[in-house]
TIKEGU-907189 format. One line per field, with one value per atom (N, C-alpha, C): atom name; residue in one letter; x, y, z. Coordinates in steps of 0.1 Angstrom, whole numbers, always signed. Layout:
# TIKEGU-907189
atome = CA_...;
residu = a_...;
u = X_...;
v = Y_...;
w = Z_...;
//
This chain:
# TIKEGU-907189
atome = N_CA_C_N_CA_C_N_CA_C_N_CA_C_N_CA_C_N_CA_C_N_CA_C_N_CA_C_N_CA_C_N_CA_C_N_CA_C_N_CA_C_N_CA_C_N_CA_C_N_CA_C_N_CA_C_N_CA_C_N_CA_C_N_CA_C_N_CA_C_N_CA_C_N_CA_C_N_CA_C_N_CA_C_N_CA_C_N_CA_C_N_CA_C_N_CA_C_N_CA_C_N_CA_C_N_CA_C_N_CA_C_N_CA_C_N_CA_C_N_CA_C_N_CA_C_N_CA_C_N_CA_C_N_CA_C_N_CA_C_N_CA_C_N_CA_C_N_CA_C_N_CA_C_N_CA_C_N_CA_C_N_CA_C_N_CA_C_N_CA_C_N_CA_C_N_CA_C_N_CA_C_N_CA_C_N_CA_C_N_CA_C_N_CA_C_N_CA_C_N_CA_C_N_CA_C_N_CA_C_N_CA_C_N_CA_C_N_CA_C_N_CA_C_N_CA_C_N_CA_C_N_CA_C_N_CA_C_N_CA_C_N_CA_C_N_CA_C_N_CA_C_N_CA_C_N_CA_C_N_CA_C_N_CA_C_N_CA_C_N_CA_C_N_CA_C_N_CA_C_N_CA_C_N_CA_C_N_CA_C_N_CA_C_N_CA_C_N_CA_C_N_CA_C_N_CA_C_N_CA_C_N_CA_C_N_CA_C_N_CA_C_N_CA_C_N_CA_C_N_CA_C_N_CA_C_N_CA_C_N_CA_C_N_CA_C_N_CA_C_N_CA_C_N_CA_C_N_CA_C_N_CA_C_N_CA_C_N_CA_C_N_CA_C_N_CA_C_N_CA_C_N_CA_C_N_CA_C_N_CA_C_N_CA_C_N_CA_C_N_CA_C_N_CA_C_N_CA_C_N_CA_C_N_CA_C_N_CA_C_N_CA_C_N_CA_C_N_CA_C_N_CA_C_N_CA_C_N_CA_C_N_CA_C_N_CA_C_N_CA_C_N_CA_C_N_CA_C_N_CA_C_N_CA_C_N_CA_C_N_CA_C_N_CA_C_N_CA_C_N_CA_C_N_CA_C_N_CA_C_N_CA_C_N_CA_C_N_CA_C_N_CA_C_N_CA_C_N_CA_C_N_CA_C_N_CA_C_N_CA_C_N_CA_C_N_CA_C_N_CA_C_N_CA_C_N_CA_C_N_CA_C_N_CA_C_N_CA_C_N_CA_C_N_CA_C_N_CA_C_N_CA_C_N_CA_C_N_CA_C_N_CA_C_N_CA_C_N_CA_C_N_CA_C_N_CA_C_N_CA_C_N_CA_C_N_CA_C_N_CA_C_N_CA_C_N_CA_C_N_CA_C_N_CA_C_N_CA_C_N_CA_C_N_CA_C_N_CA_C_N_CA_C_N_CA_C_N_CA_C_N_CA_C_N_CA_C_N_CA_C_N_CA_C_N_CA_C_N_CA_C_N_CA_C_N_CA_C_N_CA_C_N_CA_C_N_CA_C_N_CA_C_N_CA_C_N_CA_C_N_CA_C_N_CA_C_N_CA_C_N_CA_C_N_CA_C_N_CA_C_N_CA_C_N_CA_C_N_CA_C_N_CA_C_N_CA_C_N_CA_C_N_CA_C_N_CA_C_N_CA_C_N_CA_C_N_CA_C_N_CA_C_N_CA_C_N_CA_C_N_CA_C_N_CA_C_N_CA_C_N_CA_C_N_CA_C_N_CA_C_N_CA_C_N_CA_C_N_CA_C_N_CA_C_N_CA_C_N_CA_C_N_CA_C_N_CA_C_N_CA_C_N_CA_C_N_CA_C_N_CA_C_N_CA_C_N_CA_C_N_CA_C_N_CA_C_N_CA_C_N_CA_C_N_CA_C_N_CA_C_N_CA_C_N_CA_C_N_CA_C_N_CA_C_N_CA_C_N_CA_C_N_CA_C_N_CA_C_N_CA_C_N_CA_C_N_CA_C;
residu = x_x_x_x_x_x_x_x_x_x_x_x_x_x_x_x_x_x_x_x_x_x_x_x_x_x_x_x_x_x_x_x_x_x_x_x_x_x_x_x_x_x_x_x_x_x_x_x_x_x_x_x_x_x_x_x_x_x_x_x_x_x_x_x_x_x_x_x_x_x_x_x_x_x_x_x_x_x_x_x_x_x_x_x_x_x_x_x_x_x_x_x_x_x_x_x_x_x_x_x_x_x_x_x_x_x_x_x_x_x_x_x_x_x_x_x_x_x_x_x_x_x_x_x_x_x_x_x_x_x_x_x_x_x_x_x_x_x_x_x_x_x_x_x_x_x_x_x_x_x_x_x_x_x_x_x_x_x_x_x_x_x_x_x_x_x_x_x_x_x_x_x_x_x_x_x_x_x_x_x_x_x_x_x_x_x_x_x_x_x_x_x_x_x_x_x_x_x_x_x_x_x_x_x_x_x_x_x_x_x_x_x_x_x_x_x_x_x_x_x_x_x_x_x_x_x_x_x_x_x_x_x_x_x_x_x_x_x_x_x_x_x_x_x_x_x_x_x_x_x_x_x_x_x_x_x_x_x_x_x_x_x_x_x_x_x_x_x_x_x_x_x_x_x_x_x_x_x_x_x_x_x_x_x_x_x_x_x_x_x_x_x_x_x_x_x_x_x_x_x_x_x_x_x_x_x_x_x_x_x_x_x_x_x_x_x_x_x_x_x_x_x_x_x_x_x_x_x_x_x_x_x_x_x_x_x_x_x_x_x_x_x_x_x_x_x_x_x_x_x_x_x_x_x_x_x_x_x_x_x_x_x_x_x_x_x_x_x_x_x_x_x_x_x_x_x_x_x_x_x_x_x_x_x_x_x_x_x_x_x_x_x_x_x_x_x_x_x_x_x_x_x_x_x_x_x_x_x_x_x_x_x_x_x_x_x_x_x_x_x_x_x_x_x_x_x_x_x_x_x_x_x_x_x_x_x_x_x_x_x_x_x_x_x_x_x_x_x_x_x_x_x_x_x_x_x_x_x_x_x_x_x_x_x_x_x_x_x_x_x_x_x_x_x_x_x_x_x_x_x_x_x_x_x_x_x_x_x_x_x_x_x_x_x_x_x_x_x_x_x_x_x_x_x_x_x_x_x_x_x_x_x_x_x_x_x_x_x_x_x_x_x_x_x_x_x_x_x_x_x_x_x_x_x_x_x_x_x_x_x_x_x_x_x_x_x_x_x_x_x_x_x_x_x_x_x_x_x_x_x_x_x_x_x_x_x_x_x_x_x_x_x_x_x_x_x_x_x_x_x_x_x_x_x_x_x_x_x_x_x_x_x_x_x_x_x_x_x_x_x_x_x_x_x_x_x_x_x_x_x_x_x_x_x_x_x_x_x_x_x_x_x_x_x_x_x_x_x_x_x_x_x_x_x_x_x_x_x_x_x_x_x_x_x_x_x_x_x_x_x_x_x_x_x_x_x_x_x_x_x_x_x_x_x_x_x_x_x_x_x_x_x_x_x_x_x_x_x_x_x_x_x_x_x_x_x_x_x_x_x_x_x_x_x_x_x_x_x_x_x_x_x_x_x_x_x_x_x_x_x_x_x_x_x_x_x_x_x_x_x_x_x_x_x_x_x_x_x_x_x_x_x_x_x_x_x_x_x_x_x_x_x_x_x_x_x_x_x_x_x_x_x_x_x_x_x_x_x_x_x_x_x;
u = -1157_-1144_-1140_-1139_-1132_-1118_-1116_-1106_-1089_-1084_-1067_-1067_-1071_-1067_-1077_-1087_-1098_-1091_-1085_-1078_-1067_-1060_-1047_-1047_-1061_-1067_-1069_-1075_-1082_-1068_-1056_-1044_-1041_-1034_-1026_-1032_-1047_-1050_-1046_-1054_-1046_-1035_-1022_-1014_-1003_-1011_-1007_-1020_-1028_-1035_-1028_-1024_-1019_-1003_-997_-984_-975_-987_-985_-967_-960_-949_-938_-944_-928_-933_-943_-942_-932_-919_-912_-922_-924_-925_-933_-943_-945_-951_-946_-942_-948_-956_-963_-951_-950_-940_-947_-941_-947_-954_-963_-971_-977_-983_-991_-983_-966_-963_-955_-953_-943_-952_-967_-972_-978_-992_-996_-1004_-1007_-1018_-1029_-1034_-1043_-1051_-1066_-1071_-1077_-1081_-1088_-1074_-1056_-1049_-1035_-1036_-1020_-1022_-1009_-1011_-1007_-1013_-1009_-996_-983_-971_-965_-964_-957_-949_-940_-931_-934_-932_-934_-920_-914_-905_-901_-901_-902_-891_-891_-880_-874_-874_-868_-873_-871_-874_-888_-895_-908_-905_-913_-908_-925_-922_-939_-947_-942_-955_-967_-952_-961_-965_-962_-967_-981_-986_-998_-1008_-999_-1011_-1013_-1003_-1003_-1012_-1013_-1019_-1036_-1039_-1051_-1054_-1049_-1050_-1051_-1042_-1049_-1061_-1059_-1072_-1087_-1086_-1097_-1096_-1085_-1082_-1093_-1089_-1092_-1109_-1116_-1129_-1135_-1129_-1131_-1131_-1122_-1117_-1117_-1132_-1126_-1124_-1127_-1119_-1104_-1101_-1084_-1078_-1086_-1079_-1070_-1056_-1046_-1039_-1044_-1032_-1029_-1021_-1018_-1010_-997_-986_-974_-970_-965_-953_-940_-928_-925_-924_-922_-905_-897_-884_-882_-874_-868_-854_-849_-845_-831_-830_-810_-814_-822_-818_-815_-823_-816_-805_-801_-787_-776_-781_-769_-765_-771_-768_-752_-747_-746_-741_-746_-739_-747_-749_-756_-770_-773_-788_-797_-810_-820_-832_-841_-858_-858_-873_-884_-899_-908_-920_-931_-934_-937_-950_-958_-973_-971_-972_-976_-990_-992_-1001_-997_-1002_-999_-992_-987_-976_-983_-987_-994_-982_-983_-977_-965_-956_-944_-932_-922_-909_-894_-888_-877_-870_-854_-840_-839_-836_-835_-817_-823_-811_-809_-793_-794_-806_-813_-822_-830_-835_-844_-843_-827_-824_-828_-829_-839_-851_-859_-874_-867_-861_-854_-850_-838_-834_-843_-857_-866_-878_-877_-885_-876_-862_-856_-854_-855_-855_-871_-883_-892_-906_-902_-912_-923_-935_-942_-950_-948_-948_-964_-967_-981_-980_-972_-967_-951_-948_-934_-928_-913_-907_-907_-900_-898_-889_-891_-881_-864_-867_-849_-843_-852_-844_-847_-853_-856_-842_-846_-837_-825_-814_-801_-801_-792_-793_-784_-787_-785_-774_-758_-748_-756_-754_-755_-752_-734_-730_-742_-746_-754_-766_-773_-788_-782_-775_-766_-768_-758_-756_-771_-775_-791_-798_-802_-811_-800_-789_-778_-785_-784_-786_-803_-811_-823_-827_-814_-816_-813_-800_-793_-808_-814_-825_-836_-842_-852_-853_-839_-843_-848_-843_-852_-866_-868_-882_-892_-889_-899_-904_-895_-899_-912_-914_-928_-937_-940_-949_-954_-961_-969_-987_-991_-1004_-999_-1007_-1002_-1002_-1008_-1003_-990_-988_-976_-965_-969_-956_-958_-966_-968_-960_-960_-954_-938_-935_-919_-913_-925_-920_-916_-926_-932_-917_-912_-902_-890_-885_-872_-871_-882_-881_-881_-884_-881_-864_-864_-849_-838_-841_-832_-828_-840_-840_-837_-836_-828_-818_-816_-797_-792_-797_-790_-794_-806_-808_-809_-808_-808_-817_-830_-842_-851_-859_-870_-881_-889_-902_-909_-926_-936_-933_-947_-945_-941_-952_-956_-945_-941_-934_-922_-916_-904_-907_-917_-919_-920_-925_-924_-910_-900_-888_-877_-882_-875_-879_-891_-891_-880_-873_-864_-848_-850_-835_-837_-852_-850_-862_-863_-874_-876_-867_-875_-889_-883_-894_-904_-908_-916_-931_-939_-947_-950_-941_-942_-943_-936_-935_-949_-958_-966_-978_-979_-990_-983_-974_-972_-976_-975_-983_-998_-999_-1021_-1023_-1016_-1024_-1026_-1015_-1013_-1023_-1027_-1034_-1048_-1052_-1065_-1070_-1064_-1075_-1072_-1062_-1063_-1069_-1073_-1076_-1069_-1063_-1055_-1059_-1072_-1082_-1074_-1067_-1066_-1052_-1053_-1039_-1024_-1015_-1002_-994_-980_-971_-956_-959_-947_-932_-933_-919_-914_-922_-916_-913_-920_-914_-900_-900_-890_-877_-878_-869_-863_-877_-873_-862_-866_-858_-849_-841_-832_-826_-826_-822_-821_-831_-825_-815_-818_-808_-798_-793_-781_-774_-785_-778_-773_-782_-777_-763_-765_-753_-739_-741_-725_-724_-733_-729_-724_-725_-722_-713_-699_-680_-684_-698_-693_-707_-712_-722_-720_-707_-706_-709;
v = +3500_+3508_+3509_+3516_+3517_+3515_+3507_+3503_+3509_+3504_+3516_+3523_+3513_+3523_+3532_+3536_+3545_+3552_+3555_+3562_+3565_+3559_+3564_+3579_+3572_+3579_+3598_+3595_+3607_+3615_+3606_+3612_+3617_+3613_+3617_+3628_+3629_+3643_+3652_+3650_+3660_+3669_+3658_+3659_+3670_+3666_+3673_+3689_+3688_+3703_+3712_+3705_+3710_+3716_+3707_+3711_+3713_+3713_+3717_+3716_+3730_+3723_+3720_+3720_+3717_+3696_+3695_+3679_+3673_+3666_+3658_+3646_+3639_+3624_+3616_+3614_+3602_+3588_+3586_+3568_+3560_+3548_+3539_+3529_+3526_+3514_+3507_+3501_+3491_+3478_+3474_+3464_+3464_+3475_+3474_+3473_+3474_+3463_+3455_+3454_+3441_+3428_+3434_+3422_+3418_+3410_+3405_+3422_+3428_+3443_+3432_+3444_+3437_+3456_+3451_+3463_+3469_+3461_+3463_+3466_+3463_+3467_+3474_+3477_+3475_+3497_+3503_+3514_+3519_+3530_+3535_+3537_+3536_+3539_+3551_+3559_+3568_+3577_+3582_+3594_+3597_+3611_+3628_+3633_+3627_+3637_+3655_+3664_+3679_+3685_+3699_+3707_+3709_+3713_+3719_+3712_+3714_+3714_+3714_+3710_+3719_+3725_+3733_+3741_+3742_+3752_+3755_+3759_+3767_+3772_+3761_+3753_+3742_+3729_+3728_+3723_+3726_+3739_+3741_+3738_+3741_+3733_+3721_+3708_+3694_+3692_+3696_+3696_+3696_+3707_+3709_+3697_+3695_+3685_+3673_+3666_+3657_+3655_+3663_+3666_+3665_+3671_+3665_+3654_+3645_+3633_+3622_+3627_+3617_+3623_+3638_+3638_+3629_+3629_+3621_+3610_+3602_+3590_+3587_+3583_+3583_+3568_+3557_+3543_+3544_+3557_+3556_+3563_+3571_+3581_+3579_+3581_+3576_+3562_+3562_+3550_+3556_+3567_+3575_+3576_+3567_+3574_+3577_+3589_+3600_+3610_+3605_+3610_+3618_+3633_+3646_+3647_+3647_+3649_+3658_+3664_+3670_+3663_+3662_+3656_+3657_+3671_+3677_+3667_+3670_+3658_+3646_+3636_+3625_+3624_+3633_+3631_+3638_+3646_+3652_+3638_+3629_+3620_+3607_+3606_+3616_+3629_+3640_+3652_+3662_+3676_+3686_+3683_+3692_+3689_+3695_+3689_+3693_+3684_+3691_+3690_+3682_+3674_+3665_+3666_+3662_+3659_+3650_+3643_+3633_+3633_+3620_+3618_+3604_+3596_+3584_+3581_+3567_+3560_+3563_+3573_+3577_+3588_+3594_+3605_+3613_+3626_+3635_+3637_+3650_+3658_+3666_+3665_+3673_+3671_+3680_+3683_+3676_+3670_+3663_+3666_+3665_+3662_+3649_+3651_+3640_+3632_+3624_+3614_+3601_+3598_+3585_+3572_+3577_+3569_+3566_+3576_+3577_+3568_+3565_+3559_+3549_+3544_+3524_+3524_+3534_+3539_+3545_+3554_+3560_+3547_+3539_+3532_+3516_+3514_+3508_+3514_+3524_+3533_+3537_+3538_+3535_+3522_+3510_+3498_+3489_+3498_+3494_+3500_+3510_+3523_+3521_+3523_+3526_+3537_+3545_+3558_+3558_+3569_+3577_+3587_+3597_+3605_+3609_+3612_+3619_+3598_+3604_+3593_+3581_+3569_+3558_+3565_+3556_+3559_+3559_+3548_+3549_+3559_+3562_+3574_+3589_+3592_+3599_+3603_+3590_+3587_+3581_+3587_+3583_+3570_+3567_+3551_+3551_+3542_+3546_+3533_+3538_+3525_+3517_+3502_+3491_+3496_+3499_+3505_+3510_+3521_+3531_+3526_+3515_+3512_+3503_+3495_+3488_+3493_+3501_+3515_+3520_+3521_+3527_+3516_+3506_+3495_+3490_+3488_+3482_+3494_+3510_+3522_+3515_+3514_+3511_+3498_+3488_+3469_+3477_+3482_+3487_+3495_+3501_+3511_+3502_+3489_+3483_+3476_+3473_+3472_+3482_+3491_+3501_+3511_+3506_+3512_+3500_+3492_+3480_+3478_+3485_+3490_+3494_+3501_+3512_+3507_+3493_+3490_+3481_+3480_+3472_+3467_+3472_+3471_+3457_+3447_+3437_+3442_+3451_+3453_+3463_+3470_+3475_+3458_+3457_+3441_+3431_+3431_+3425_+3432_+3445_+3453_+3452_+3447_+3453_+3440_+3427_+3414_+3413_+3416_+3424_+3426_+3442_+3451_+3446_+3439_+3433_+3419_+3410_+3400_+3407_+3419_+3424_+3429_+3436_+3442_+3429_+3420_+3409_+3402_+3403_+3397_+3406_+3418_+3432_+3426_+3428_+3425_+3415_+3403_+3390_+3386_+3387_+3389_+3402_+3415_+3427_+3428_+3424_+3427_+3431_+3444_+3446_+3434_+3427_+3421_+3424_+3419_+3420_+3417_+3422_+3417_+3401_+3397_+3385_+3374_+3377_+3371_+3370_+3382_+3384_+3373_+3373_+3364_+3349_+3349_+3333_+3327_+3336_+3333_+3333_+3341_+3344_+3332_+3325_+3313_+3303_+3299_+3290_+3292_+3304_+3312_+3309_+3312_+3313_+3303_+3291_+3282_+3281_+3283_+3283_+3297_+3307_+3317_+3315_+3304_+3302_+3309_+3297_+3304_+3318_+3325_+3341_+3346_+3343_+3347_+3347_+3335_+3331_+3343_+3341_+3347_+3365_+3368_+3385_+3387_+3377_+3377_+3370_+3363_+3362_+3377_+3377_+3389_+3407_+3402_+3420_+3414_+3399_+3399_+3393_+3389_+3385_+3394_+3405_+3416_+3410_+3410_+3416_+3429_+3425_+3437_+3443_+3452_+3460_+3453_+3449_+3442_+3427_+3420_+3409_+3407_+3396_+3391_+3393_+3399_+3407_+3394_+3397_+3394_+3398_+3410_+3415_+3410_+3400_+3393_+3388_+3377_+3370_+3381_+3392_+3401_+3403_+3411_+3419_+3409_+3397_+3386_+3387_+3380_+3379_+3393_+3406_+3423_+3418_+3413_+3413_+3401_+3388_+3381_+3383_+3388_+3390_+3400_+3414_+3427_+3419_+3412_+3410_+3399_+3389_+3380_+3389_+3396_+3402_+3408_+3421_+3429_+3420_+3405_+3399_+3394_+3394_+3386_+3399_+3410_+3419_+3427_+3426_+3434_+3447_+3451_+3469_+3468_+3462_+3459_+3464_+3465_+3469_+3461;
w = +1547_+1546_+1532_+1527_+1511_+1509_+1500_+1497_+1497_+1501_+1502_+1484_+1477_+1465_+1462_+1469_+1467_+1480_+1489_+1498_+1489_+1485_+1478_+1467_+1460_+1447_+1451_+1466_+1469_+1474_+1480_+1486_+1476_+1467_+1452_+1450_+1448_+1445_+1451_+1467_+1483_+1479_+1474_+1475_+1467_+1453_+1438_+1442_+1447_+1449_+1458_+1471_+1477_+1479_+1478_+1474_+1460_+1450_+1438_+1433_+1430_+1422_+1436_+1447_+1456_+1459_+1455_+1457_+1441_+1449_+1434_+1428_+1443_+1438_+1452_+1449_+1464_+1460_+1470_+1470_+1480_+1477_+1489_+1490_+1503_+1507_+1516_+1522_+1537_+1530_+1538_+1533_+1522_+1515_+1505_+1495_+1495_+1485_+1487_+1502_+1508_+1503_+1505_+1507_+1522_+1521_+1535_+1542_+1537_+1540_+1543_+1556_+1560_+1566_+1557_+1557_+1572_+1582_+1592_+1601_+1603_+1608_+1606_+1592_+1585_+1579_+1581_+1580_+1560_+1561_+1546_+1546_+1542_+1543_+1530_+1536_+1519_+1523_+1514_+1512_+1506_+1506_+1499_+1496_+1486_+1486_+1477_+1486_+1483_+1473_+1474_+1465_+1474_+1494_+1499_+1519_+1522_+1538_+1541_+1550_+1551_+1564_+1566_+1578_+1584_+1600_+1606_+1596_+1586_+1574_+1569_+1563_+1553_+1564_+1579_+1587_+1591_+1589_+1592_+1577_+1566_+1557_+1561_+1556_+1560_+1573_+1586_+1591_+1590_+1580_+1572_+1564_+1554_+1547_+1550_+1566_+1572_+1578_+1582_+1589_+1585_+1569_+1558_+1550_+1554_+1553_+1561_+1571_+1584_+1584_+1579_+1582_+1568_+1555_+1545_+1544_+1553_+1552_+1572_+1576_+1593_+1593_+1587_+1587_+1588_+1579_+1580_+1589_+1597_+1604_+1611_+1615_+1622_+1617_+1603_+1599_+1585_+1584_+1573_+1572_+1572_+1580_+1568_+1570_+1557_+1563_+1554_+1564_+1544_+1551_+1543_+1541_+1528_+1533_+1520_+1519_+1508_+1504_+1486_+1480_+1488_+1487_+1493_+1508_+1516_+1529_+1526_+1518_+1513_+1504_+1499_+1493_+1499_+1513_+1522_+1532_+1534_+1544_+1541_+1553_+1563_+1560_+1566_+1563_+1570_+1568_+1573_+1575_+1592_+1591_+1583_+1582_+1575_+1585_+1584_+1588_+1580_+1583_+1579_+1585_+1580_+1586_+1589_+1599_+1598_+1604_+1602_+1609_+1602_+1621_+1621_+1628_+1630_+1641_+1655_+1664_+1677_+1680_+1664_+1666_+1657_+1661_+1659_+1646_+1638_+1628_+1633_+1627_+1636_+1627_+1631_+1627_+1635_+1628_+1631_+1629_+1632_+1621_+1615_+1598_+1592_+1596_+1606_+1611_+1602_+1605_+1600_+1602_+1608_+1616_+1604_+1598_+1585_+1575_+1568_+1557_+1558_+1562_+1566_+1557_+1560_+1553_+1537_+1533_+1522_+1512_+1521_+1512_+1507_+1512_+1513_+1499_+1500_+1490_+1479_+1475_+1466_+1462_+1468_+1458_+1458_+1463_+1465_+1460_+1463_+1462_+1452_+1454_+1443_+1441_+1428_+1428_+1427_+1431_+1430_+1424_+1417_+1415_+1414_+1401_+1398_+1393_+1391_+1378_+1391_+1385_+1393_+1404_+1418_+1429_+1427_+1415_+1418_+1410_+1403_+1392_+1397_+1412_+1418_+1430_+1436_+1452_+1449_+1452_+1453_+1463_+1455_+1463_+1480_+1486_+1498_+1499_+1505_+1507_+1519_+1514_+1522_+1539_+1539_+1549_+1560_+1552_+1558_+1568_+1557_+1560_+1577_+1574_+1584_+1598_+1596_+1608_+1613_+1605_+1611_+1618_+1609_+1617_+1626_+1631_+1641_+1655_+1654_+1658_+1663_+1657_+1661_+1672_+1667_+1676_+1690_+1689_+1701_+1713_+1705_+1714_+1718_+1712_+1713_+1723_+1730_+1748_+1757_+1753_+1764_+1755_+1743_+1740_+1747_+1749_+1750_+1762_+1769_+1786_+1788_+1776_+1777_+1767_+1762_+1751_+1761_+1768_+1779_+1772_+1766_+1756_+1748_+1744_+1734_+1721_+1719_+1704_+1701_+1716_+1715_+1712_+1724_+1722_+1712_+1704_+1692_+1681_+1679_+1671_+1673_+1689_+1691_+1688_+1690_+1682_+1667_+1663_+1646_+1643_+1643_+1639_+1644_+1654_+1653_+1643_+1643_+1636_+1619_+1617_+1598_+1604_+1615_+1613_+1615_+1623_+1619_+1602_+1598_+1584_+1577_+1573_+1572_+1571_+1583_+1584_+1578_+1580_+1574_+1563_+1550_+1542_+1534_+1540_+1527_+1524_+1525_+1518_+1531_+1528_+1537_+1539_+1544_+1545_+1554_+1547_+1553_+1572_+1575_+1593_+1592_+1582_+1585_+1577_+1565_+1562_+1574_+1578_+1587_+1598_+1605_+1618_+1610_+1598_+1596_+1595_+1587_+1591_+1602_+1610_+1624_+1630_+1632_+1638_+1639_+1622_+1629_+1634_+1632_+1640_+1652_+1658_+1675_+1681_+1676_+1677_+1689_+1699_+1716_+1713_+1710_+1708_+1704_+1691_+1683_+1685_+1699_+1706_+1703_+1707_+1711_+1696_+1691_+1675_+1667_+1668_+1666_+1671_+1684_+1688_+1686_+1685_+1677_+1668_+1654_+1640_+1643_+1651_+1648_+1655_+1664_+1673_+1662_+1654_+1647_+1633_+1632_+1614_+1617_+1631_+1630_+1644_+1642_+1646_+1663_+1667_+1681_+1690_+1700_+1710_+1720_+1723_+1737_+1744_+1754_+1761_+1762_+1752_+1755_+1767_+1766_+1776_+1770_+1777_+1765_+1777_+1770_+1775_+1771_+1786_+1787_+1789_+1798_+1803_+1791_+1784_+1771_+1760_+1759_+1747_+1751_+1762_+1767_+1767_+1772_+1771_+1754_+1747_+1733_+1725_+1727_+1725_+1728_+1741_+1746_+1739_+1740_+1732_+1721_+1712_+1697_+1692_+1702_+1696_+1698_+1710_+1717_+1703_+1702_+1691_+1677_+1676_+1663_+1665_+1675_+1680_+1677_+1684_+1683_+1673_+1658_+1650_+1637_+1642_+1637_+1641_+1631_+1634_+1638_+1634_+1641_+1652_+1658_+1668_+1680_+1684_+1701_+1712;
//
């Protein structure tokens, strides 16, 4: 498998060919500079951010371009994951809508509204970001109020009882362990972290969970299988217990 920065290398080009002067600036975030990347399961993380919207047009290039991504690079194919926004959407928020475009792991290429939902990732790539192209993040991306980020990841704990209904696969429920143990620590420290760092901390908040916690991080870093034995009841337990702990320890929680 070649290396993420020999994938990065080839992106950056993609990237600057293809969308020539409407690309500002893109940015790798996630693990590969949280830290704790793990090349056989951990996804490429980046923003693109544009001059304007992208719309169906520039949907069907992007689509092209992945596409000779994933025939160039088939180790990486489907862990590419690359959310398109234009500058005015992140500095309209909250405010008027505006489109986005996104391609994750299981989520084909497609067009969104850029919701509060987004700034979590935004304001994560302005105090983190590392550029691949165009000036530093922060002198790019308006800074996103604390308030804000809040409100979004609070908007997300609230949903993760009933997304979890439907992650029955263990690496679904590994992941739904994964992403609430960083959104807790989000919240109560301010700083984004790795999966792994997040679960090593979450442990002594909820040390009955520990167990569970444990087997979420081996299962997502030493190469779990779908195939193996999941466990639904204890995730779904743990979602519920944590959103809920957070929710009341938080004045605007509900």
């Amino acid at each position: 498998m070649p290396p993420p920065d020999t994938v990065l290398s080839d992106l950056h080009e993609a990237w600057r060919r293809t969308l020539a002067d409407r690309l500002l600036g893109l940015y790798l975030h996630g693990s590969l500079v949280a830290g704790d990347f793990d090349v056989n399961r951990s996804d490429i993380d980046l923003l693109a951010v544009l001059t304007d919207d992208p719309d169906e047009k520039l949907l069907d290039v992007l689509a092209g371009l992945h596409a000779d991504l994933d025939r160039r690079h088939p180790r990486w194919a489907g862990r590419i994951e690359v959310e398109y926004v234009s500058l005015d959407a992140i500095r309209a928020l909250p405010g008027r809508e505006h489109l986005i475009a996104r391609i994750s792991p299981g989520e084909s290429l497609h067009l969104l509204p850029a919701t509060t939902h987004r700034v979590v990732t935004w304001a994560a790539v302005h105090d983190y970001g590392r550029p691949l192209l165009g000036p530093p993040a922060d002198e790019l991306l308006p800074t996103v109020e604390p308030d804000l980020v809040r409100a979004a990841l609070l908007d997300h704990v609230r949903d993760w009882p009933t997304w979890v209904l439907e992650m029955t696969p263990p690496g679904a429920q590994s992941y739904a362990v994964l992403t609430l143990c960083r959104a807790f620590q989000r919240l109560r420290n301010g700083r984004q972290l790795s999966k792994r760092q997040a679960a090593d901390q979450t442990i002594a908040a909820f040390p009955r969970r520990a167990d569970l916690i444990v087997w979420a991080r081996d299962w997502w870093y030493d190469s779990g299988q779908d195939t193996d034995p999941g466990r639904v009841d204890e995730v779904q337990a743990f979602v519920h217990e944590v959103s809920a702990a957070i929710l009341v320890a938080e004045p605007d929680g509900r």
